[in-house]
C-alpha positions in Angstrom: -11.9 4.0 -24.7 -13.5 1.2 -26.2 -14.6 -2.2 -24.7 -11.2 -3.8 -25.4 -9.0 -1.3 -23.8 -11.1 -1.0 -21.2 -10.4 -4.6 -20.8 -6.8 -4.4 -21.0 -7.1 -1.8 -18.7 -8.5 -3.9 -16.3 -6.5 -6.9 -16.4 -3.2 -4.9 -16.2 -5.2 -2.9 -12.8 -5.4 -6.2 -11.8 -1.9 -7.8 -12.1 -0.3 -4.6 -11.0 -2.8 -4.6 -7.6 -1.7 -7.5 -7.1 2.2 -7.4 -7.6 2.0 -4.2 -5.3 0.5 -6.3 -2.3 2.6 -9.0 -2.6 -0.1 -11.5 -3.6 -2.0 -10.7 -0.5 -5.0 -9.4 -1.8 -8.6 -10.9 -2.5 -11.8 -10.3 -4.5 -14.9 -9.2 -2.1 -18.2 -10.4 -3.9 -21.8 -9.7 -3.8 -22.0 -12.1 -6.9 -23.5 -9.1 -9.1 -22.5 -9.0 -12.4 -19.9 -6.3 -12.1 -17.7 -9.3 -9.7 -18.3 -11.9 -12.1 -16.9 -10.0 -15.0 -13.9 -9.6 -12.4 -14.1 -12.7 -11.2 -13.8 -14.1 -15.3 -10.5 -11.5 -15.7 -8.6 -13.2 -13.0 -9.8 -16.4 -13.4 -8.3 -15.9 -16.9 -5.1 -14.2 -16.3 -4.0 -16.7 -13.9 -4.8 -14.7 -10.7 -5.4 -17.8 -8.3 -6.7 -15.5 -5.2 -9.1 -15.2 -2.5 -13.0 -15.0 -2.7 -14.8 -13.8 0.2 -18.9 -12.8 0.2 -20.1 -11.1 3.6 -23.6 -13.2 4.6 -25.4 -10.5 6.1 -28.5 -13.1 7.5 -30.8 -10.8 5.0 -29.7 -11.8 1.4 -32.3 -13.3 -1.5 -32.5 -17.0 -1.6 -31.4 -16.7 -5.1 -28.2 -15.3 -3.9 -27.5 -18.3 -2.3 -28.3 -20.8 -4.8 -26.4 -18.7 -7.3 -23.4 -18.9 -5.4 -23.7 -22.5 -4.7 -24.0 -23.3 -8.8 -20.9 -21.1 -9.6 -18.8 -22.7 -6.2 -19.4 -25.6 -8.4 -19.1 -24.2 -11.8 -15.7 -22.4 -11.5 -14.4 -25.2 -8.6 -13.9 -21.8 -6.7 -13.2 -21.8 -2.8 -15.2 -19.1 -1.4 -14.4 -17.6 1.9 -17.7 -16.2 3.9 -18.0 -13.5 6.2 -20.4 -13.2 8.6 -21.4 -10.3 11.7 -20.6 -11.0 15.0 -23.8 -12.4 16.5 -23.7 -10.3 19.7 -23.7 -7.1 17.6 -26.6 -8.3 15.7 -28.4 -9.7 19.1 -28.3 -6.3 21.1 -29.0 -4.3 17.7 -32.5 -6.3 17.2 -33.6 -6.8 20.7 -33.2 -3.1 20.7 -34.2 -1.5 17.9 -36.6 -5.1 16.2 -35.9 -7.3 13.0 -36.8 -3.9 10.5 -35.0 -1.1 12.0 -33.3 0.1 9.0 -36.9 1.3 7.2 -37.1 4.1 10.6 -34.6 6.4 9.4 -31.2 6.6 7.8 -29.8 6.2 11.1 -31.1 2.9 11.8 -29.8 1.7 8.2 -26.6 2.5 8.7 -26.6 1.0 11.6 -27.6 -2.5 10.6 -25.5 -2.1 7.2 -22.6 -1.6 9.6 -23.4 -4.1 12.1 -24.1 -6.5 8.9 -21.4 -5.4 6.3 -19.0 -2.7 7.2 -17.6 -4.9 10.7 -17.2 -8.2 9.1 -15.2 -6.5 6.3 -13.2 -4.1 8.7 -12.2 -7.3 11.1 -10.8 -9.2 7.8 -8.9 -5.9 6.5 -7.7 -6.1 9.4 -5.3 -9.2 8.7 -5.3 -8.2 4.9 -3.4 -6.1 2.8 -5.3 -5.7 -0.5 -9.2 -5.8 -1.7 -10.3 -5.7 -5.2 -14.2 -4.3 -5.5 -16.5 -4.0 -8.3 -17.6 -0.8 -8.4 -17.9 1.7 -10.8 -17.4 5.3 -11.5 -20.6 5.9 -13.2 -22.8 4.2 -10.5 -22.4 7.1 -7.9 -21.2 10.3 -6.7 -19.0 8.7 -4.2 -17.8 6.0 -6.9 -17.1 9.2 -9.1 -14.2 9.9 -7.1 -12.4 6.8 -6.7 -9.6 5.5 -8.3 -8.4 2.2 -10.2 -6.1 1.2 -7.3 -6.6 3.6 -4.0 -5.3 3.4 -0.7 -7.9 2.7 1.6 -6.8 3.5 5.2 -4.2 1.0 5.8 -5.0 -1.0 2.9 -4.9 -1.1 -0.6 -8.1 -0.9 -2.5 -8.4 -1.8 -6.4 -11.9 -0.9 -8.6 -10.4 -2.5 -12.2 -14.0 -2.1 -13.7 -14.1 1.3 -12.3 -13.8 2.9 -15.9 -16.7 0.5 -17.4 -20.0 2.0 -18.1 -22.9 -0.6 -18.0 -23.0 -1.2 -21.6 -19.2 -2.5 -21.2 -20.7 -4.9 -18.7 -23.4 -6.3 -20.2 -21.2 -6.8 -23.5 -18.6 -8.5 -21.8 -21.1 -11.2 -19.9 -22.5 -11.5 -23.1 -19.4 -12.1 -25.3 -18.2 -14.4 -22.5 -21.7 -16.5 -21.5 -21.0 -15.4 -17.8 -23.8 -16.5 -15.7 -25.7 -14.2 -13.4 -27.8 -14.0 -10.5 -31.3 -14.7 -11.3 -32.3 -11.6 -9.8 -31.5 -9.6 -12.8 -33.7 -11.7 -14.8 -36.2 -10.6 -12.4 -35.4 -6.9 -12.7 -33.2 -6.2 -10.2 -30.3 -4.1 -11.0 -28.2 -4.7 -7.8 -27.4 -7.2 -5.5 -28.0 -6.1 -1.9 -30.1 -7.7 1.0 -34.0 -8.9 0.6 -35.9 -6.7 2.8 -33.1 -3.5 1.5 -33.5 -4.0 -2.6 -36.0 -4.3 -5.0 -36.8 -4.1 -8.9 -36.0 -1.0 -10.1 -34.7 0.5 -13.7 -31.6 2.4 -12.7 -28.7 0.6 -10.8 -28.8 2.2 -7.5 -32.2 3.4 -8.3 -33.6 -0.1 -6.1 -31.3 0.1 -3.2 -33.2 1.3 0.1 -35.3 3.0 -2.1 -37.6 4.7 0.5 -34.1 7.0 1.2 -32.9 10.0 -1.1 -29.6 11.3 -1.3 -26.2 8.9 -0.7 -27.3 5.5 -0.8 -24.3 3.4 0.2 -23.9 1.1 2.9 -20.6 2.3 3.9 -18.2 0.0 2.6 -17.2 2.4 -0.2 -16.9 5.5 2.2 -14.0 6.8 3.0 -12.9 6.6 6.3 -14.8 3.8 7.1 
C-alpha cells in the first residue's frame, strides 16, 4: 500500500473510531512523531477531540518545552495526567528514586505506578482511545488491530499499518514539528532516566532489559 492509501486508510480509521464511540474518544500523546502525524490527520479532517499526555515526573525537559511550543502552535487544549502521589510516595520510600534499573520487576512497577494507573483511572470515565503505535515496532504491536476492543473500551492504532519511512515522509511533506530529541538521536519518546540514543526505535527504551520492552499500556489485559 503506498503512502497515500495508507493515509486514507488512516483518516477513514479515524472517522469511523470515532462515529463508533459516539464522539467520546481522545488522542493519548507522548508527543513522538507517530501522535503528531495523528494529531495533523484529525486536526485536518475536522476531528475537534481530546488530547491527554500522562506526566510521569521522569520525562526530558525537551518534552516539556516541546509541548508547550505546539499548545501554542496548534491552539490545542491539552489534558494532563498525572500518578496518584501516594502510589508514587510508598513506591520510592520503599524501593528509592531508581528502582526500575533492579530488575524487570521494579520497572514495571514504576511504569505502572507512573503510566498504566493514570490511564486506567481516565478509561475509566472514557469510552474510546486512539494510540500511535505501530505494527512494525514490536511483537506485541504485531498483533493489534486498526480499531480493537480494549477491555471495556475501544482502542484505535490508525498508523498501525505505517512503516517508519511512511512517517518520516509524511512529517516531511507536511513540515510537522518534532521533539528535539530526535534531532538528538533518540528514536522514542519515553521518560529521562528510562530512554536514550539508540538506532532502532525500541532499540533505546530501558535498554539494560532484553526481551518485551513495553511499559504495559499496550498489553492486553492491562
Amino acid at each position: 500500500m503506498e503512502n497515500s492509501g495508507k493515509i486514507e486508510e488512516s483518516v477513514s480509521t479515524l472517522l469511523e473510531f470515532d462515529r463508533i464511540c459516539s464522539g467520546d474518544v481522545f488522542l493519548l500523546s507522548s508527543f513522538s512523531r507517530e501522535d503528531m502525524v495523528i494529531l495533523h490527520l484529525m486536526i485536518s479532517n475536522g476531528l475537534d477531540r481530546d488530547i491527554y499526555t500522562i506526566d510521569t515526573g521522569r520525562i526530558h525537559q525537551e518534552t516539556y518545552s516541546f509541548i508547550h511550543k505546539i499548545m501554542e502552535e496548534y491552539r490545542i487544549s491539552l489534558k494532563f495526567l498525572f500518578p496518584e502521589s501516594g502510589e508514587v510516595e510508598a513506591m520510592m520510600n520503599l524501593h528509592g528514586p531508581d528502582l526500575f534499573y533492579r530488575s524487570v520487576e521494579m520497572r514495571k512497577l514504576c511504569c505502572k505506578i507512573r503510566k498504566v494507573n493514570p490511564l486506567e483511572k481516565l478509561l475509566e470515565v472514557r469510552k474510546g482511545w486512539i494510540t500511535g503505535i505501530r505494527r512494525e515496532q514490536t511483537k506485541v504491536r504485531m498483533e493489534s488491530s486498526l480499531i480493537e476492543r480494549d477491555g471495556r473500551n475501544i482502542k484505535c492504532n490508525p498508523l498501525l499499518n505505517w512503516t517508519s519511512e511512511d512517517v518520516g515522509r509524511y512529517v516531511e511533506d507536511n513540515q510537522i514539528p518534532l521533539n528535539p530529541l530526535y534531532s538528538k538521536g533518540y528514536m522514542s519518546i519515553g521518560c529521562e532516566p528510562c530512554t536514550i540514543p539508540s538506532d532502532g526505535e525500541r532499540d533505546g527504551r530501558w535498554w539494560w532489559e532484553s526481551g518485551v520492552r513495553e511499559c504495559g499500556i499496550h498489553m492486553r489485559g492491562r
